[in-house]
N, C-alpha and C positions, 0 to 999 in steps of 0.2 A: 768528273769528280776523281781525286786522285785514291788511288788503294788503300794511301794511308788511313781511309776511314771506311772500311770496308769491312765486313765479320769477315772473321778468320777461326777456324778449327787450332789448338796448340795442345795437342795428345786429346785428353777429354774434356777441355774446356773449351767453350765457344764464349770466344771474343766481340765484343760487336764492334771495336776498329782496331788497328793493330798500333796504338799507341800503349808503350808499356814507360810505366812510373818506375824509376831506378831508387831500390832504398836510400833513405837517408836519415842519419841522426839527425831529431829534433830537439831531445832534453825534451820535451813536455812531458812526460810522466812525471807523475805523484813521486812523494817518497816516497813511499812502501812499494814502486818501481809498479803501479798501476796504472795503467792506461783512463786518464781523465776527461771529461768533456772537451779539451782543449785539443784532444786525438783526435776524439769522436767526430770533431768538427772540421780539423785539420784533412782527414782521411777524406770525410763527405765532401770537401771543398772539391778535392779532385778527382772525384769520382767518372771525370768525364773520360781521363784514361779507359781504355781495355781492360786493362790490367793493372794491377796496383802490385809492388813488389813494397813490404811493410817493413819498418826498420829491423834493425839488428837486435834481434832481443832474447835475453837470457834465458838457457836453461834452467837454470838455478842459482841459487845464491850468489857460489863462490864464481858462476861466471859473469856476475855484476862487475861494474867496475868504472865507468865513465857518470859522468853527476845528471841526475833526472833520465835515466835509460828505464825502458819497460823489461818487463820479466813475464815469466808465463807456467811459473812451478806451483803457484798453489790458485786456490778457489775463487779468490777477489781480483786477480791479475786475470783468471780466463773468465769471469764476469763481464770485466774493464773492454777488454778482445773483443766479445761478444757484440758488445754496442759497435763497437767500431764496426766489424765487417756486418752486423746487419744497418748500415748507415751507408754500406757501398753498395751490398748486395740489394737494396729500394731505390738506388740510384741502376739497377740495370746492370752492375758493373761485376767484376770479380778482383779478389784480393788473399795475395798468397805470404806467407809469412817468413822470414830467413832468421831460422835459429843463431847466436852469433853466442860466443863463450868469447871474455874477451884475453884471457888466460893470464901474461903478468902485465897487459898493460894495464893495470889497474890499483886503485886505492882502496884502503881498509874503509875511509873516509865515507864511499860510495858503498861502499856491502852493510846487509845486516852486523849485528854484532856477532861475533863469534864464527861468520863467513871466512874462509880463508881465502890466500889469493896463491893459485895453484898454475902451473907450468912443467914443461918437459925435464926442465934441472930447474935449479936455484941458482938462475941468475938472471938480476933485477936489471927491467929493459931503460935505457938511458934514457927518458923522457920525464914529463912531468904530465899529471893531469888537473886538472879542476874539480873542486870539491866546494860544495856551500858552504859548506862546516871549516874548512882550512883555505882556499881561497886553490890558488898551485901553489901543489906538492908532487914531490918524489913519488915515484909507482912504488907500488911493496917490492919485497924482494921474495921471490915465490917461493913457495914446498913444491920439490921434486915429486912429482906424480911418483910413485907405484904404479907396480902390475896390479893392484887392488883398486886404486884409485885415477887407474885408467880405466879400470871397468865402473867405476862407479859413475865417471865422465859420461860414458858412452850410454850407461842406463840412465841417468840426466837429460839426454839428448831423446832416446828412446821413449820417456814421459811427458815430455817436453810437445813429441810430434802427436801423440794422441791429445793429449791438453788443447794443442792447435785445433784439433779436428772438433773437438769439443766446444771450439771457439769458432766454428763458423767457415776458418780457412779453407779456401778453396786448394789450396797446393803449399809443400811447405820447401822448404830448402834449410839446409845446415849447413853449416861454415863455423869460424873461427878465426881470431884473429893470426897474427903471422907466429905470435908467441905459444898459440898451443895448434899442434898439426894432427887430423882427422878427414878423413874420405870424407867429403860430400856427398848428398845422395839426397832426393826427395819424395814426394807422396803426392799421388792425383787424387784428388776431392773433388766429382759434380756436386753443385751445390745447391744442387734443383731435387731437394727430397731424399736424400743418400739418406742410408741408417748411419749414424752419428753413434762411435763407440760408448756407454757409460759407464767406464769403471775400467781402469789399469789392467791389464793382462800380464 
């Protein structure tokens, strides 16, 4: 039998083969960027991975930005989460999540209203993206972060990975796209009985 399906130890997760799922944008989220049965079932389908590595999905608002992307800043988005990883986690499986801010490649089109579309300077990335509401369009042309509103990023990111934990995530990762720049870094979650934070610190 070859190793590839073999449990494996990866820091504190035990894998039961060493097939790992590489994120991938689906667009199946809701509007309101929540993870909908069409996740839930998407996720469960391939739960025969090891490991599941789970889309790119928003801190917050302003780091929306691609049309039907998931989000994970407020109550009904880490609800939406919740089914999902407990749909891998009865499949035997584990499933970690990569925080993803998409910074200017993005449209006003895809954010709530009043979400801004935010970047290192103010300067709008030469692409187009897809929108329901306008079809392709132009990215915004971003707001120059602040030293204020790089900290405000960074606590986005930092609510964002408890949210996750809250959601069931076995392990999380951050990233960004190539238009806003941030350390990576992640979180171990055993997902066999851990105390699960309530409440932002």
């Amino acid at each position: 039998m070859s190793v590839l399906f073999e449990p494996v130890a990866l820091g504190e997760l035990q894998l039961a083969n060493r097939i790992v799922m590489a994120p991938m944008t689906r667009s199946r989220a809701l509007a309101d960027a929540v993870p909908g049965s069409d996740m839930v079932e998407y996720y469960r389908q391939r739960a025969g991975a090891g490991l599941i590595v789970a889309e790119g999905t928003a801190p917050s608002a302003s780091g929306l930005g691609y049309c039907r992307t998931p989000a994970i800043y407020n109550d009904e988005q880490i609800v939406g989460w919740r089914r999902v990883t407990e749909a891998v986690h009865a499949e035997g499986r584990r499933i970690v999540l990569q925080l993803m801010h998409v910074g200017r490649a993005a449209s006003r089109h895809n954010k709530p209203v009043g979400a801004a579309t935010v970047a290192p300077s103010a300067l709008r990335a030469r692409t187009q993206v897809f929108s329901d509401a306008a079809g392709l369009v132009d990215t915004d042309e971003p707001l120059a972060l602040s030293l204020q509103g790089i900290g405000e990023v960074i606590e986005d990111y930092r609510q964002a990975a408890l949210n996750a934990r809250l959601a069931g995530f076995d392990w999380g990762r951050a990233c960004t796209a190539p238009a806003v720049t941030c350390r990576c870094s992640s979180w171990p979650q055993a997902a066999t009985g851990a105390a699960m934070p309530t409440a932002a610190t």
